[in-house]
N, C-alpha and C positions, 0 to 999 in steps of 0.2 A: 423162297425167292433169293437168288445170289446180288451179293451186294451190287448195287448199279453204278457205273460208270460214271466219271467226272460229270460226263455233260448232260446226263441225265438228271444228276444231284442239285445242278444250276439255277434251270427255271422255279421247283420248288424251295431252293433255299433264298433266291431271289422274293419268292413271295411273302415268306416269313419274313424274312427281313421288310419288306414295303409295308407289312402289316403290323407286325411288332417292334421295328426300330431297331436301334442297336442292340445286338444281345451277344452273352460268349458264348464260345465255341463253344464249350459244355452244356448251352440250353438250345443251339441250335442244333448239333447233334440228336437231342431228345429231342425236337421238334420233328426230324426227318429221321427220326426212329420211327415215331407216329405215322408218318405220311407214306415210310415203304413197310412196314409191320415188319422190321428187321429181328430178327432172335439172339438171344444175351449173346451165343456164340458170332454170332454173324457181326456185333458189335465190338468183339474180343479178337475179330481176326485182325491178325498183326499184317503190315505189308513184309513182302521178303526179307528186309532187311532187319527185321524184327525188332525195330526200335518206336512203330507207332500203330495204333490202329488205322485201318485203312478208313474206316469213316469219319476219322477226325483229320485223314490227310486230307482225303475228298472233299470237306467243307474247308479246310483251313486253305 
């Protein structure tokens, strides 16, 4: 599965949050790891600019 799109990423990380309260970026990432079954690489991909992973821009 290729990484999903901002708006896609929203309503699930909306729910985690409503369910688990504040949490950091680093445990919400693992959470919507879980929820799109993403692979280490697919976690590792960098945006273009190669300065962030794309899944932790997509939640941030």
């Amino acid at each position: 599965m290729p990484i999903p799109d901002y708006q896609t990423f929203m309503l699930p990380l909306l729910r985690v949050l409503a369910a688990r309260g504040e949490q950091s970026k680093k445990e919400l990432v693992e959470a919507l790891d879980s929820e799109f079954m993403l692979t280490d690489g697919e976690l590792k991909e960098l945006l273009p600019s190669g300065q962030q992973p794309v899944c932790q821009n997509r939640v941030g």
